[in-house]
C-alpha positions as CSV (number, residue, x, y, z in Angstrom):
1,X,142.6,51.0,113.9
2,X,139.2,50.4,112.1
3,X,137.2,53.9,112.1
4,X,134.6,52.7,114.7
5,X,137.5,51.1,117.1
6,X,138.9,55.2,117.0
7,X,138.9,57.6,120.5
8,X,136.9,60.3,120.3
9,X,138.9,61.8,121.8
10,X,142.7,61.5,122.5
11,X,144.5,63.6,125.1
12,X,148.6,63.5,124.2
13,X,150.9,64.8,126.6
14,X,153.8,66.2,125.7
15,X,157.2,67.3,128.1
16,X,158.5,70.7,127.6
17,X,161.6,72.6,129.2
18,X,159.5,73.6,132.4
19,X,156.7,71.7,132.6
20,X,154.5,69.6,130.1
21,X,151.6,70.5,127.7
22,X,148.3,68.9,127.2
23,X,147.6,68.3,122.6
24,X,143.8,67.3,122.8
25,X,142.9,66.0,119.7
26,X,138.4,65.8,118.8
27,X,138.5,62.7,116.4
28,X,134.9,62.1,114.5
29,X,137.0,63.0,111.2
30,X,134.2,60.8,109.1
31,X,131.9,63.5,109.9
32,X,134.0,66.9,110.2
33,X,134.8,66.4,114.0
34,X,130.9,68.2,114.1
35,X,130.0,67.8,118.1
36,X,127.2,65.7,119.0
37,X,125.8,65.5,122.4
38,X,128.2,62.2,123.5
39,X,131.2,63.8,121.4
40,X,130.8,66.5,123.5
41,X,130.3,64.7,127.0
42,X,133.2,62.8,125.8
43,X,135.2,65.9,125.6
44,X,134.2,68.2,128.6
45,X,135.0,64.8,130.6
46,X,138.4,64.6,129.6
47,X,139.0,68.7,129.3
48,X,137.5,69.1,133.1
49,X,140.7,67.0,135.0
50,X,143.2,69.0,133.3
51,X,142.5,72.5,135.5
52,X,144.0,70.2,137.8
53,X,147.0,68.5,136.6
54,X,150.3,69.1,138.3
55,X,153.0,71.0,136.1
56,X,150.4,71.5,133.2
57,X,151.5,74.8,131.2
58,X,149.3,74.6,127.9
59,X,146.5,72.8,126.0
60,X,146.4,72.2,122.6
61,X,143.1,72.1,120.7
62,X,143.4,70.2,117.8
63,X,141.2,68.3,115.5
64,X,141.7,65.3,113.4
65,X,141.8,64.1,109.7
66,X,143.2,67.0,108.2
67,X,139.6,68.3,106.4
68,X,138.2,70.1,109.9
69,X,139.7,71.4,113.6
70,X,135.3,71.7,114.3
71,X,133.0,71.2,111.7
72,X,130.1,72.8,113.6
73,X,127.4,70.9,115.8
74,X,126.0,68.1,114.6
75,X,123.2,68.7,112.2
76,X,121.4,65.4,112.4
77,X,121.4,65.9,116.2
78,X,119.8,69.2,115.8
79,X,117.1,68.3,113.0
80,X,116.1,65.8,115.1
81,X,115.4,68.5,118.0
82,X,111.7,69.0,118.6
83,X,111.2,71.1,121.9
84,X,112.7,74.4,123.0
85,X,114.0,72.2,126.2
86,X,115.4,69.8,124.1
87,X,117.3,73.0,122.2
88,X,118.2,74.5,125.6
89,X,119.9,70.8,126.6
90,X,121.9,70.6,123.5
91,X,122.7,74.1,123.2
92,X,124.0,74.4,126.7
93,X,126.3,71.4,126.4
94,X,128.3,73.4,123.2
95,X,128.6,75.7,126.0
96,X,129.8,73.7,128.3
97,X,132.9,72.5,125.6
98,X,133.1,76.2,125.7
99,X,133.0,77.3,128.8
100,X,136.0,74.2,130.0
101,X,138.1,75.5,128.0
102,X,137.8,78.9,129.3
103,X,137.8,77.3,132.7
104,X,141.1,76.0,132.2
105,X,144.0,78.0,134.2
106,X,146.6,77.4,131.0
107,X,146.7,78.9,128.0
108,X,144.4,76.9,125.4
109,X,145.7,77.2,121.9
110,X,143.4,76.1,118.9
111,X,145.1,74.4,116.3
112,X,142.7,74.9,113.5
113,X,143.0,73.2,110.3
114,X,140.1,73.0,107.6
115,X,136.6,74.5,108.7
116,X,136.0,75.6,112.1
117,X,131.8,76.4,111.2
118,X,129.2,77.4,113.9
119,X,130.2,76.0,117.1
120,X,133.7,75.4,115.5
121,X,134.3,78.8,115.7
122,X,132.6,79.2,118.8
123,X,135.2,76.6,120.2
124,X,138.0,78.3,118.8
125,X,136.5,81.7,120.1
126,X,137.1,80.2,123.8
127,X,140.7,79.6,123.2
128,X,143.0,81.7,124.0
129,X,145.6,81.6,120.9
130,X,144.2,80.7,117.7
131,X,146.9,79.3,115.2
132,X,145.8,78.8,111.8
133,X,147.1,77.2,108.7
134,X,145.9,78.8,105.1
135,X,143.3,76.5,104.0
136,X,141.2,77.1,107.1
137,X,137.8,78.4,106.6
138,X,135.4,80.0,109.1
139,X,131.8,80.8,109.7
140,X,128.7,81.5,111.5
141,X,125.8,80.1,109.0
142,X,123.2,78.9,111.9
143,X,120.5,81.5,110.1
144,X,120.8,79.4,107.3
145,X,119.2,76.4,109.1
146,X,116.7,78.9,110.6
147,X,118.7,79.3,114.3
148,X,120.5,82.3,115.9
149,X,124.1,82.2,116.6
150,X,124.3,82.4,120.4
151,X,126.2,81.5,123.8
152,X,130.4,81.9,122.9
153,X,129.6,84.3,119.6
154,X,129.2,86.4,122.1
155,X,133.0,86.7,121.9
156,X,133.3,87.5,118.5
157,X,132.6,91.2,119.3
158,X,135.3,91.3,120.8
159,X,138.0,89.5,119.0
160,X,136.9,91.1,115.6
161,X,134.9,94.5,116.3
162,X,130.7,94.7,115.7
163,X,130.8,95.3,112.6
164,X,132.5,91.9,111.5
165,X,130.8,90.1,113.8
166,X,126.8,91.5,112.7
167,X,128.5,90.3,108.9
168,X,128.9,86.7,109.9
169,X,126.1,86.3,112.3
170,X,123.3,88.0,109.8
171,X,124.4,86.8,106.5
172,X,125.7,83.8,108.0
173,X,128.7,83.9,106.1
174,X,132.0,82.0,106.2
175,X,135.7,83.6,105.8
176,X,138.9,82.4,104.6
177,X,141.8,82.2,106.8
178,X,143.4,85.2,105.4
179,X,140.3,87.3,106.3
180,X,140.2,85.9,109.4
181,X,143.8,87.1,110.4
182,X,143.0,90.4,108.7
183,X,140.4,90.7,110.8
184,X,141.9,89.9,114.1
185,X,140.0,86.2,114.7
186,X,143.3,84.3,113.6
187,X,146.4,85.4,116.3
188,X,149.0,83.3,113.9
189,X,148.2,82.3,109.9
190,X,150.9,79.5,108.3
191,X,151.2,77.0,105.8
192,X,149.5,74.1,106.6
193,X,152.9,71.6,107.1
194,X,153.9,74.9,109.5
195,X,150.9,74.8,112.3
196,X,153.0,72.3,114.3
197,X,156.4,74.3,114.7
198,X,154.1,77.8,115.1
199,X,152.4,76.1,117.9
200,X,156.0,75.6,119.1
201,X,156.7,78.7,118.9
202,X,154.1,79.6,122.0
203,X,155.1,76.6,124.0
204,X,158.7,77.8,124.4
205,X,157.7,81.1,125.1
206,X,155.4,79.5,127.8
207,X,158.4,77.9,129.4
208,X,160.0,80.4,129.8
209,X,156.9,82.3,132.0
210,X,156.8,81.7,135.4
211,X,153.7,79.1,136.1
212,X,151.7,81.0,138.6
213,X,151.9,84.2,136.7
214,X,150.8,83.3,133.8
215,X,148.0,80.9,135.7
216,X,147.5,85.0,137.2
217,X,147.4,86.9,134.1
218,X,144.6,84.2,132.1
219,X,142.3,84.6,135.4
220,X,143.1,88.2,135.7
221,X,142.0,88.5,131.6
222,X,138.7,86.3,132.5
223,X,137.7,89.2,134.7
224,X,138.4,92.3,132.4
225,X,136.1,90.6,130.2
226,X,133.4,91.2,132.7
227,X,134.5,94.6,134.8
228,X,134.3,98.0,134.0
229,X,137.0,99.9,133.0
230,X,138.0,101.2,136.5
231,X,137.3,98.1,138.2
232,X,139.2,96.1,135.9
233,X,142.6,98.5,136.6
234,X,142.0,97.8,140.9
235,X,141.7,94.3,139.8
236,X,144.8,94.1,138.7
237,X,146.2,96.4,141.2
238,X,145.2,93.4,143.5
239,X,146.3,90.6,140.9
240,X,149.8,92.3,141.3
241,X,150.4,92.8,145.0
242,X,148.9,89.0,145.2
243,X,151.6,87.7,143.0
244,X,154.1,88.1,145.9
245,X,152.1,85.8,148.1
246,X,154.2,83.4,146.8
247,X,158.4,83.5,145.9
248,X,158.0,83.4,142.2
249,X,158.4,87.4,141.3
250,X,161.5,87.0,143.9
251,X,162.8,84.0,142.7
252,X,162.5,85.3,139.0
253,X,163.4,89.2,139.3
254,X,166.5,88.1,141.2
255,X,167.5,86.0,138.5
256,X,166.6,88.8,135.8
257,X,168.9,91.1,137.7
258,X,171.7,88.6,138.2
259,X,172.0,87.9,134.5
260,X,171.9,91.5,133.4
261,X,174.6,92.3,135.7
């Protein structure tokens, strides 16, 4: 397929033992997979359906070409960027890339291969699972082109402590994959020709999850972020006693039971 005849994005869906799982590949490989305004469009219009597909257990997150899983944003795009309302537009659609992922009621698993840099690493940040191969690279160097980091950094705090996060943000500096998964950024680091069969790996454990709890447990998660301690625990004092509105926890602890007997 000639490079201008390519999808920008491809969505690839793939049957597992209960269920089926969603591998979204972001394909502008010529220029890093970096997000421009109608990559991104592109992107949050294909991501949005999927919080509603029927039998959905995971997304996949990839990117394509091998270099990149998210380059960063698109620097031409953003040199061209004149106003503060034209910063807030284009700034606010990275978020919304961001924020569908982290809409979605399945896991979302980031395949990351190559450099994940700026709002690559926000992207990944809004996963859920971040698998890595070796020869990934992240980083945070927006101050280098004279912009804060902002919106899903946020997370970083979070996922790798204050002190890791003021490192990237201020000095703009980028990581190997290796210091990433010291660090806690990276959940899973493998060879490269391994990403694939780690990726697996979560899938199978997936299927055998029941659905609505897991569906439960990733909206339950999205609210800790934002609770205080003590309202976080009622939370999921009500998140548990809810599960049995449905037969699931029946259905499953009976057949627990049965095969331990």
């Amino acid at each position: 397929m000639a490079q201008t005849d390519r999808e920008p994005v491809t969505i690839d869906t793939r049957t597992l033992p209960r269920g089926e799982a969603a591998w979204v590949t972001v394909d502008r490989r010529e220029r890093l997979n970096a997000l421009d305004s109608g990559l991104m469009d592109r992107l949050m219009a294909e991501l949005a359906p999927l919080a509603d597909r029927r039998g959905l257990r995971a997304v996949v997150l990839a990117g394509a070409g091998g270099k990149a899983f998210i380059g960063g944003a698109d620097i031409d795009e953003m040199a061209r960027i004149r106003k503060p309302e034209q910063a807030e537009a284009f700034i606010r659609r990275v978020h919304g890339v961001c924020r569908c992922l982290r809409d979605l009621p399945v896991p979302v698993i980031a395949r990351v291969d190559g450099y994940a840099l700026g709002a690559g690493m926000e992207v990944a940040a809004a996963c859920d699972v971040r698998v890595a191969s070796t020869d990934a690279v992240f980083g945070m160097p927006e101050v280098k082109v004279g912009i804060p980091s902002v919106i899903e950094a946020a997370l970083l705090p979070g996922l790798i402590g204050w002190g890791h996060t003021r490192e990237l943000l201020l000095f703009g500096r980028s990581i190997d994959a290796e210091t990433a998964s010291r660090w806690g950024f990276v959940d899973r680091l493998v060879a490269p020709g391994e990403l694939d069969a780690a990726i697996d790996e979560y899938l199978d454990a997936l299927s055998e999850a029941g659905p609505r709890a897991v569906t439960r447990q990733k909206r339950l998660i999205r609210q800790w972020e934002a609770l205080p301690l003590d309202e976080a625990i009622e939370a999921g004092v009500r998140a548990f006693a809810a599960a049995w509105d449905e037969d699931e926890p029946v259905a499953m602890l009976d057949a627990f039971t049965r095969q331990r007997r």
